[in-house]
C-alpha positions as protocol buffer text, in pm:
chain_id: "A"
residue {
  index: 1
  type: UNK
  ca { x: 0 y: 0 z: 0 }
}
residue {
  index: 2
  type: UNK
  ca { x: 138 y: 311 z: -83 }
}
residue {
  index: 3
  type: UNK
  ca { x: 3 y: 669 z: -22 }
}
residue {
  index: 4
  type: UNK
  ca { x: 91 y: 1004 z: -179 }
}
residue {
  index: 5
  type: UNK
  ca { x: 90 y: 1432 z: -43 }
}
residue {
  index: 6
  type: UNK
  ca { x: 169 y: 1689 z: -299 }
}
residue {
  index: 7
  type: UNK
  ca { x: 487 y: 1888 z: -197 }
}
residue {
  index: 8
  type: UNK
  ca { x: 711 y: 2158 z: -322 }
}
residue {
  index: 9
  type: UNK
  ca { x: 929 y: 2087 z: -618 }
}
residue {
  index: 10
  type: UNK
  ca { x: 1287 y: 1963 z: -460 }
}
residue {
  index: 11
  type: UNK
  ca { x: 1551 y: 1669 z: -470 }
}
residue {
  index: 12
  type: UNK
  ca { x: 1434 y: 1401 z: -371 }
}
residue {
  index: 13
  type: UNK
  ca { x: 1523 y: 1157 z: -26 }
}
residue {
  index: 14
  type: UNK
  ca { x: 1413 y: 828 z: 55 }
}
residue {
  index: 15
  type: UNK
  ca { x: 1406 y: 763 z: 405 }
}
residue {
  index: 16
  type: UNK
  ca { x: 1397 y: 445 z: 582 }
}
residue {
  index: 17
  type: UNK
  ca { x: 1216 y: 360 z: 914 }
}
residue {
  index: 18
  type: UNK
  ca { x: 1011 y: 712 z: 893 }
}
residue {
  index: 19
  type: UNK
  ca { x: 687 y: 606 z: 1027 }
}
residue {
  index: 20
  type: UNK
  ca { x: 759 y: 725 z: 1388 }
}
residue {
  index: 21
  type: UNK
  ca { x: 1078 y: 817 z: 1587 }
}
residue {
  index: 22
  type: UNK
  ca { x: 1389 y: 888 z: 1410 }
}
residue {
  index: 23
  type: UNK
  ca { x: 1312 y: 826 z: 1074 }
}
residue {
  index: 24
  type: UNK
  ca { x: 967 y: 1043 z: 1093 }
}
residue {
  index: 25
  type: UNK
  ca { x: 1210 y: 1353 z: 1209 }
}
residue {
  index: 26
  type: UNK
  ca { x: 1477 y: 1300 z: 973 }
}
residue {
  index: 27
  type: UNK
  ca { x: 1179 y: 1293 z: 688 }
}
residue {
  index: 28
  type: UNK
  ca { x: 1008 y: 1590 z: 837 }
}
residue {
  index: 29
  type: UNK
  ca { x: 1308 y: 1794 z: 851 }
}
residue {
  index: 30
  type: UNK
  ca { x: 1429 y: 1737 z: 491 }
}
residue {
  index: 31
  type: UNK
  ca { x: 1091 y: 1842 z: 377 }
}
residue {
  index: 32
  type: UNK
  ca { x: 1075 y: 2140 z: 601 }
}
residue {
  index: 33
  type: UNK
  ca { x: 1469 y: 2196 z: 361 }
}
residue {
  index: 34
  type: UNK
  ca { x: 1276 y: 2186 z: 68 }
}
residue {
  index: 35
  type: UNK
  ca { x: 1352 y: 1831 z: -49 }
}
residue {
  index: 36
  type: UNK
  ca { x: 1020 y: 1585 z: -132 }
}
residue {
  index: 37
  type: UNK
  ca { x: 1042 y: 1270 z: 93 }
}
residue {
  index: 38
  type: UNK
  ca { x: 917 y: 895 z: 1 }
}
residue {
  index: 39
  type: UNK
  ca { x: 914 y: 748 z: 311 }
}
residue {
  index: 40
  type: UNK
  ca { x: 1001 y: 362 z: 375 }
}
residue {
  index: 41
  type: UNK
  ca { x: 836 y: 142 z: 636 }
}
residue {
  index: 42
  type: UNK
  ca { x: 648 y: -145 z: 770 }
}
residue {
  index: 43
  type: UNK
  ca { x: 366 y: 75 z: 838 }
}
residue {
  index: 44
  type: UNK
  ca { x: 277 y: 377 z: 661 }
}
residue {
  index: 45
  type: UNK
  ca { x: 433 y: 695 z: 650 }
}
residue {
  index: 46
  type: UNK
  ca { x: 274 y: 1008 z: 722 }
}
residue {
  index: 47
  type: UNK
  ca { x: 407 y: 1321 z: 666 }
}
residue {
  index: 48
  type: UNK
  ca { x: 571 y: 1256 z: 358 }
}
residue {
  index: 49
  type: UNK
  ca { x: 552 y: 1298 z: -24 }
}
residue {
  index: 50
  type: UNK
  ca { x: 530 y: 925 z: -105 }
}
residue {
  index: 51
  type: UNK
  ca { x: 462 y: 639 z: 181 }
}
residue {
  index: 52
  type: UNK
  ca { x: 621 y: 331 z: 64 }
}
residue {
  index: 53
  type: UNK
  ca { x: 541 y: 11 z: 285 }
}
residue {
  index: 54
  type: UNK
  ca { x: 822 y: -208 z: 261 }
}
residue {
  index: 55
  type: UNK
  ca { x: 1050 y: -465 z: 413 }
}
residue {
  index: 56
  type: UNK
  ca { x: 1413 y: -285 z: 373 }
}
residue {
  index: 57
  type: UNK
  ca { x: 1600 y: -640 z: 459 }
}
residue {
  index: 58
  type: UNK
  ca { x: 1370 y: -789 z: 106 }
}
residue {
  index: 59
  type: UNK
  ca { x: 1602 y: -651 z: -196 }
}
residue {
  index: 60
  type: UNK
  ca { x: 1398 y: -717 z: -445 }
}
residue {
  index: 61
  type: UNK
  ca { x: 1109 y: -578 z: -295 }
}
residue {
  index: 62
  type: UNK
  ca { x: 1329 y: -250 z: -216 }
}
residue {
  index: 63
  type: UNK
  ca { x: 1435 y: -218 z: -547 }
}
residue {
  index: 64
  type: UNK
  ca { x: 1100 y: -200 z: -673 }
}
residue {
  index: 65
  type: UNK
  ca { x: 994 y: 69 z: -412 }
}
residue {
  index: 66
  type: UNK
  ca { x: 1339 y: 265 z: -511 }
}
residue {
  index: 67
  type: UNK
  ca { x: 1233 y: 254 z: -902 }
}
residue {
  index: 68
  type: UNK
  ca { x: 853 y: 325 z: -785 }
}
residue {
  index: 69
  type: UNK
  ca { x: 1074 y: 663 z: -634 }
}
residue {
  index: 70
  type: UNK
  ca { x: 1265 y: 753 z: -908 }
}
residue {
  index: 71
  type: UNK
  ca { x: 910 y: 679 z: -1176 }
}
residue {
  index: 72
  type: UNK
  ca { x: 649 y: 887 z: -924 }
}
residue {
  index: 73
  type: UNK
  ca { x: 910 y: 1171 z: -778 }
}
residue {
  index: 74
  type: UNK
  ca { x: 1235 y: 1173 z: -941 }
}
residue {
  index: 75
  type: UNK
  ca { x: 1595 y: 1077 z: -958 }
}
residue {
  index: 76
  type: UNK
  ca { x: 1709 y: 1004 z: -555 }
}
residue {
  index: 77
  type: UNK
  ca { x: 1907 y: 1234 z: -474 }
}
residue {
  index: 78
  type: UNK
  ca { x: 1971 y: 1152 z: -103 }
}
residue {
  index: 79
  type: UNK
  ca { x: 1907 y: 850 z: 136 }
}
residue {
  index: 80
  type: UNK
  ca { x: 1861 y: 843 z: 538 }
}
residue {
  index: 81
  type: UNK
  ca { x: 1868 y: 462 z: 650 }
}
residue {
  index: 82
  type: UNK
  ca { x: 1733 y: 513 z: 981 }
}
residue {
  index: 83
  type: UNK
  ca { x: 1505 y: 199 z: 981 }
}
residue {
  index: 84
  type: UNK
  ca { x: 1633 y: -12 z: 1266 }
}
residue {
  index: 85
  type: UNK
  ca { x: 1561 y: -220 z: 1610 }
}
residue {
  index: 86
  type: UNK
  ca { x: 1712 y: -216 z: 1985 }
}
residue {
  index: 87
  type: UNK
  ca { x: 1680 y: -454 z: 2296 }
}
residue {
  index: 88
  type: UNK
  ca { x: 1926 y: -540 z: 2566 }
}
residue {
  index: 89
  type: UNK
  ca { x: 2003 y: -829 z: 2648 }
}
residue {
  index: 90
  type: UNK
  ca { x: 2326 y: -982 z: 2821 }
}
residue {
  index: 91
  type: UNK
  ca { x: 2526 y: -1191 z: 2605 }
}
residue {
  index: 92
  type: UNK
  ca { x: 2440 y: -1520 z: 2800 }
}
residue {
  index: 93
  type: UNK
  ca { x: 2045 y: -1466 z: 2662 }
}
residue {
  index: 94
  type: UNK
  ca { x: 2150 y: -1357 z: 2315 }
}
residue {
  index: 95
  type: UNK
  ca { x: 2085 y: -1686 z: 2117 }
}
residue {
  index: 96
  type: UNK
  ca { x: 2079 y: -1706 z: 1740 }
}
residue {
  index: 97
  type: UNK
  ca { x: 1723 y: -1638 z: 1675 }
}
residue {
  index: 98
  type: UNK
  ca { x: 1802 y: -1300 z: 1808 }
}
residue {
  index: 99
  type: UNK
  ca { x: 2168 y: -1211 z: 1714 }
}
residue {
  index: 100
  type: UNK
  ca { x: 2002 y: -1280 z: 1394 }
}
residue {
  index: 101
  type: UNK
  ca { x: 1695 y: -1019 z: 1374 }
}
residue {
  index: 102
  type: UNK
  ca { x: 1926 y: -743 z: 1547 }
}
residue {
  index: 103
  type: UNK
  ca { x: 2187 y: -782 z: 1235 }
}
residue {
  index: 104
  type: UNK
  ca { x: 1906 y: -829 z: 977 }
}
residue {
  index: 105
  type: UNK
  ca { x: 1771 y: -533 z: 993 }
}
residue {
  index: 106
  type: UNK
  ca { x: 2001 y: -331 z: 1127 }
}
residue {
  index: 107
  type: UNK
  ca { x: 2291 y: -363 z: 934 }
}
residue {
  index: 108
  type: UNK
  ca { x: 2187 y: -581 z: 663 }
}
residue {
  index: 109
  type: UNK
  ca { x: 1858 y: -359 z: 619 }
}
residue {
  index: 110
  type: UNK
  ca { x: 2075 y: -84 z: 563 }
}
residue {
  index: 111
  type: UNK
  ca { x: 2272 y: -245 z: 308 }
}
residue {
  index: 112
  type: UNK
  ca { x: 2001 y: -341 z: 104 }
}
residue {
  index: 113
  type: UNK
  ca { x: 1899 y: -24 z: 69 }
}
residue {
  index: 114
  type: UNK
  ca { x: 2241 y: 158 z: -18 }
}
residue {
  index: 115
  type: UNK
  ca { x: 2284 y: -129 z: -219 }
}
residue {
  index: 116
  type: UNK
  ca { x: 1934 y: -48 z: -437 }
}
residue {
  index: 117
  type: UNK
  ca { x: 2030 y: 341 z: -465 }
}
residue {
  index: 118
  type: UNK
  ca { x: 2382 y: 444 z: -474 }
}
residue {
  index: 119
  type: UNK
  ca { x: 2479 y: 296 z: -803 }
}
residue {
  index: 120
  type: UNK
  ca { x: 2221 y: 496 z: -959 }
}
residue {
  index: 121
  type: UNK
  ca { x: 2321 y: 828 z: -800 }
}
residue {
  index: 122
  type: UNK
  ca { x: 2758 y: 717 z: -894 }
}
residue {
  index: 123
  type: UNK
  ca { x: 2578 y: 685 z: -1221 }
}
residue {
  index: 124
  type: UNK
  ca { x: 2429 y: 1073 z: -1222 }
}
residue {
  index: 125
  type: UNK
  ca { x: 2703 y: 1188 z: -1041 }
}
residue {
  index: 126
  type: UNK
  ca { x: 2550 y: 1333 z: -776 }
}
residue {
  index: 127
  type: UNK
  ca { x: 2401 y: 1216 z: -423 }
}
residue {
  index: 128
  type: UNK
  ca { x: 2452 y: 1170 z: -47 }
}
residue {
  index: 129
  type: UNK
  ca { x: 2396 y: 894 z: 179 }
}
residue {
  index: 130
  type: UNK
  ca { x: 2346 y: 925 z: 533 }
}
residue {
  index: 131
  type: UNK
  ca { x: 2323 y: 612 z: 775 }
}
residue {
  index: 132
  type: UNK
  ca { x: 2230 y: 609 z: 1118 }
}
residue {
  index: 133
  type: UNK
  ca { x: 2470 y: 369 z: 1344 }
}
residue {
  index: 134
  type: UNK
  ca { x: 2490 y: 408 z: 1731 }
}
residue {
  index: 135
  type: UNK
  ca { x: 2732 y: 599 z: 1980 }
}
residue {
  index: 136
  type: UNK
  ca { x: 2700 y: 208 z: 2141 }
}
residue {
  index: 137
  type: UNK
  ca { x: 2852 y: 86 z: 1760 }
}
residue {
  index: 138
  type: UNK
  ca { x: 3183 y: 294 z: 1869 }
}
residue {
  index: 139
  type: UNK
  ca { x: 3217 y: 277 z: 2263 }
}
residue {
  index: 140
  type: UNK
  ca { x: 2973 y: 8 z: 2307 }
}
residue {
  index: 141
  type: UNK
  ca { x: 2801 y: -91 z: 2642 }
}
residue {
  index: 142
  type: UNK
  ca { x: 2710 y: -353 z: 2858 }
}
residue {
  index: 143
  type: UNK
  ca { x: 2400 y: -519 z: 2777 }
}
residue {
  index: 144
  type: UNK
  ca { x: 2413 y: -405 z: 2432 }
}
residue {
  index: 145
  type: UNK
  ca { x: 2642 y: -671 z: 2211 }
}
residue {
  index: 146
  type: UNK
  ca { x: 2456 y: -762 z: 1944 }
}
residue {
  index: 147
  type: UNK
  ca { x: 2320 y: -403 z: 1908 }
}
residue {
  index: 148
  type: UNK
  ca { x: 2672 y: -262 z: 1899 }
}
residue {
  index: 149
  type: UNK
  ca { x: 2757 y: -541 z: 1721 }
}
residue {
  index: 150
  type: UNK
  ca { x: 2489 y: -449 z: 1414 }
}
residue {
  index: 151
  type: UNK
  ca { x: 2563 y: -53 z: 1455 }
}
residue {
  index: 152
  type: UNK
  ca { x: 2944 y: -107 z: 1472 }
}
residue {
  index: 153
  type: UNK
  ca { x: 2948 y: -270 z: 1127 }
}
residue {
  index: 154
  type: UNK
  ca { x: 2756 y: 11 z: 992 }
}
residue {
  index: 155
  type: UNK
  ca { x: 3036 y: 233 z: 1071 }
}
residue {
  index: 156
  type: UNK
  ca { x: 3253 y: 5 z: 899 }
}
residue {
  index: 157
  type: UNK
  ca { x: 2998 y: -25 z: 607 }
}
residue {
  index: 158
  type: UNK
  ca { x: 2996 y: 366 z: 603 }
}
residue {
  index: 159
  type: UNK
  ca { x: 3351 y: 403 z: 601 }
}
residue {
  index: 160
  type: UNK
  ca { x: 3439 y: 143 z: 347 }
}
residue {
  index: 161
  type: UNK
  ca { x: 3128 y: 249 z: 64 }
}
residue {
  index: 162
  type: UNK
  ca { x: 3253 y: 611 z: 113 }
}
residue {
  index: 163
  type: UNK
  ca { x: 3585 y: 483 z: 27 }
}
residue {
  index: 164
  type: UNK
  ca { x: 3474 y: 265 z: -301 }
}
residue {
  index: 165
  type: UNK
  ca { x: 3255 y: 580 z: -456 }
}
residue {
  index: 166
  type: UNK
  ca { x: 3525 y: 859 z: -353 }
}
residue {
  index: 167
  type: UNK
  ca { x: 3532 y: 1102 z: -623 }
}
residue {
  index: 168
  type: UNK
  ca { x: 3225 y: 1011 z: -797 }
}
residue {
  index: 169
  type: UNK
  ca { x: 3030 y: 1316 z: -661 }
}
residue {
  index: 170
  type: UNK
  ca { x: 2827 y: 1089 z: -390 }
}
residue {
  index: 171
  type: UNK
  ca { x: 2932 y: 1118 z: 5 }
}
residue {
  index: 172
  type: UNK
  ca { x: 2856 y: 838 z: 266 }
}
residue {
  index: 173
  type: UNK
  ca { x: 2872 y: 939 z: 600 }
}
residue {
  index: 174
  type: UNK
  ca { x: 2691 y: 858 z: 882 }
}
residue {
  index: 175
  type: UNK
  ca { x: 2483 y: 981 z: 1257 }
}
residue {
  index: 176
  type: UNK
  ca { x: 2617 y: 779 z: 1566 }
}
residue {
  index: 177
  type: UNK
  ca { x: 2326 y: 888 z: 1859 }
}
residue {
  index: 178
  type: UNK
  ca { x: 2378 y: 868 z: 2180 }
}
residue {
  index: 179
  type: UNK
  ca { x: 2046 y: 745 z: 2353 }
}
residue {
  index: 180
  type: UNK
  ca { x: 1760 y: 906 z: 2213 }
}
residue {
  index: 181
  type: UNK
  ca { x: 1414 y: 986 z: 2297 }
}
residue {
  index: 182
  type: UNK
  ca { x: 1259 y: 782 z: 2094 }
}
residue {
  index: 183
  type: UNK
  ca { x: 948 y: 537 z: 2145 }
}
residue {
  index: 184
  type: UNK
  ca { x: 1210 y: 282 z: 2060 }
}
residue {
  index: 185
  type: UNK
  ca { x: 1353 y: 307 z: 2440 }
}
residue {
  index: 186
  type: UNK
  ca { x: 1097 y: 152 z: 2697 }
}
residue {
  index: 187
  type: UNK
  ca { x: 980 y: 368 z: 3011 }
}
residue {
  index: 188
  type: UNK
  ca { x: 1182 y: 173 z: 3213 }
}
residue {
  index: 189
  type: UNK
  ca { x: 1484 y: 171 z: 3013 }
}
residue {
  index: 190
  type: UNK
  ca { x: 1818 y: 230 z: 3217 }
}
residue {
  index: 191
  type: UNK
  ca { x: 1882 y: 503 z: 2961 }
}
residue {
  index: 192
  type: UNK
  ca { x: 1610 y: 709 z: 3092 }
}
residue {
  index: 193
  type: UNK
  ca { x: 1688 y: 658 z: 3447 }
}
residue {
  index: 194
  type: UNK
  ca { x: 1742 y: 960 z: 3658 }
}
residue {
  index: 195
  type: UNK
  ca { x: 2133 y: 850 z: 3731 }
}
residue {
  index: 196
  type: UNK
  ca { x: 2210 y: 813 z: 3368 }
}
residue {
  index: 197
  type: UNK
  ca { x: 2079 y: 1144 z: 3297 }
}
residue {
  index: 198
  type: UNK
  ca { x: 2247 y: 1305 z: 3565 }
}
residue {
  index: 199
  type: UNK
  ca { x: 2609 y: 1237 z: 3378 }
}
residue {
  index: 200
  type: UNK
  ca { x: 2483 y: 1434 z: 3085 }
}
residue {
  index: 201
  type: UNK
  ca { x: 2591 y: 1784 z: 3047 }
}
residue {
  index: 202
  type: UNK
  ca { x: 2237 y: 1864 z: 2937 }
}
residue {
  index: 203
  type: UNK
  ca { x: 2079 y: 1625 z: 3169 }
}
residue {
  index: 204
  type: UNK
  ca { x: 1828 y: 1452 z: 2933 }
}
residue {
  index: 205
  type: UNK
  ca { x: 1844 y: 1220 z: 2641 }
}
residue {
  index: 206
  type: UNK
  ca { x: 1924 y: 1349 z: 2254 }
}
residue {
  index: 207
  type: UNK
  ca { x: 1623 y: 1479 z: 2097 }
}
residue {
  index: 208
  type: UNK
  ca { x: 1538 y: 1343 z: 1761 }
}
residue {
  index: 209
  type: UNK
  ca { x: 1504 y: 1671 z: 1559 }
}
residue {
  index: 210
  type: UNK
  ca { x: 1868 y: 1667 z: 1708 }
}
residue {
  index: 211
  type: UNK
  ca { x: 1938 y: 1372 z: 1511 }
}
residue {
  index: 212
  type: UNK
  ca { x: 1781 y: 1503 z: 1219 }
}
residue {
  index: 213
  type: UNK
  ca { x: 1948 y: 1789 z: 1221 }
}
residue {
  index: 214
  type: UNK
  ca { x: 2304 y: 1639 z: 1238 }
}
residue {
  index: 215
  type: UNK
  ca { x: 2171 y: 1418 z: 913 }
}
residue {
  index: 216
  type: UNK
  ca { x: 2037 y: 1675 z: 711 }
}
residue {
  index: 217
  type: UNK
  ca { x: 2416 y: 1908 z: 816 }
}
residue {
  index: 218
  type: UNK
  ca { x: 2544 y: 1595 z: 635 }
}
residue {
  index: 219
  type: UNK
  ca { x: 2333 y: 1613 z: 323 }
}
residue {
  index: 220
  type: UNK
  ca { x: 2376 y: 1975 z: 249 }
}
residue {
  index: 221
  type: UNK
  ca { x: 2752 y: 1968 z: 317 }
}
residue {
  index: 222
  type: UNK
  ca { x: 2743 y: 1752 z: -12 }
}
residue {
  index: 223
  type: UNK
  ca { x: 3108 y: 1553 z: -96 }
}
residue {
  index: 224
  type: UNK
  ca { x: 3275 y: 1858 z: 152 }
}
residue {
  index: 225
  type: UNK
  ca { x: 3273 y: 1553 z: 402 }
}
residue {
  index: 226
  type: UNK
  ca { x: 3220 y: 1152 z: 320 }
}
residue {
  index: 227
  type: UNK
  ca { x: 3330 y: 875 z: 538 }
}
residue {
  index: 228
  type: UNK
  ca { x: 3278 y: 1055 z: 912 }
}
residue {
  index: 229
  type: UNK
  ca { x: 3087 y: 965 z: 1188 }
}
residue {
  index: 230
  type: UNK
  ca { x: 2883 y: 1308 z: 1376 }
}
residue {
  index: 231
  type: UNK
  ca { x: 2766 y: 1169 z: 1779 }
}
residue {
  index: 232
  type: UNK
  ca { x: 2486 y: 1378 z: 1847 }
}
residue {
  index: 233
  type: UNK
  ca { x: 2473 y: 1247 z: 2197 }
}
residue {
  index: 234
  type: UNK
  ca { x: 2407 y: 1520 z: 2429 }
}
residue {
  index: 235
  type: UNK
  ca { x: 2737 y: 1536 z: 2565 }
}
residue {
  index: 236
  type: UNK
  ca { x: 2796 y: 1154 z: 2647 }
}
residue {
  index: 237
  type: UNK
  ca { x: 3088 y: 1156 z: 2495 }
}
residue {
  index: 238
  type: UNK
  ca { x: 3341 y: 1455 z: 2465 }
}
């Protein structure tokens, strides 16, 4: 099922993951830049120029959405993979059944989808990727292994795609949050506890227009930067 809102005339993004949380404020603040927005999910999108419901760890049924994109709104022109999952768990509970969800769509979700765009924007010349890995993918934290495991290889994945495509006009970098407030962290999470907080310099978790922001600084800085990781963590780590 698919849904479509007019919007202005602009480059186009795709965004993954932007029926709620991160991926709904990344998509809402690269159409409040001017850009028009399809919007890939499980669920529908709202808020965007083109609501795409899709599994982003299926290739083929990505690459139909992406060439649904490119028929209905344009040529993509940028791409935010910030479709993903979190528990914790300690490493004693973490059988296979799980390791293998968290790295599914985490990491190999996000290479589906880089994998279904950027050779089309190498092609045009033009483009910018952003993906969204983890502050817990670089420092990780207890409780958190196959998560960091599935947000540190996007770093890598990052790092070593901006590497393959340098000089072809297209720039890969990606946003490393530090916890954010999300619906994707439970009430009870330790994350939101009251001692966590306090040993934030802004005592309270990373807002995600925050986020957003720090993906959209990416976009416009065009092949200025590729291959760099921006922690928009609230001062977790300095």
């Amino acid at each position: 099922m698919t849904t479509t809102e007019p919007s202005v005339t602009g480059p186009v993004a795709v965004v993954t993951g932007a029926a709620s949380g991160l991926g709904a404020a990344v998509a809402a603040a690269l159409r409040a830049g001017g850009r028009r927005v399809a919007g890939f999910d499980l669920r529908a999108s709202s808020g965007v120029d083109l609501a795409v419901e899709v599994d982003v760890t299926d290739g083929g049924a990505v690459a139909a959405a992406v060439a649904r994109v490119e028929s209905e709104l344009g040529p993509v022109e940028a791409l935010v993979t910030a479709a993903g999952i979190y528990e914790m768990a300690p490493v004693t509970d973490i059988d296979d059944a799980r390791w293998e969800r968290m790295l599914r769509v985490n990491l190999s979700g996000t290479a589906t989808v880089c994998a279904a765009v950027v050779p089309q924007m190498v092609a045009r010349g033009r483009g910018g990727v952003v993906t969204i890995s983890s502050d817990l993918g670089v420092g990780g934290s207890e409780g958190d292994v196959h998560y960091a495991a599935s947000k540190g290889a996007i770093v890598g994945l990052t790092r070593a795609l901006a590497t393959e495509i340098d000089g072809t006009g297209v720039s890969v970098n990606s946003v490393a949050p530090g916890a954010a407030d999300t619906p994707m962290l439970e009430a009870d999470s330790p994350w939101r506890a009251a001692d966590f907080l306090s040993t934030l310099p802004v005592r309270r978790l990373v807002r995600p227009d925050e986020i957003a922001a720090a993906a959209v600084f990416l976009l416009d800085l065009g092949t200025a930067m590729s291959g760099q990781i921006v922690s928009p963590n609230a001062g977790a780590t300095i």
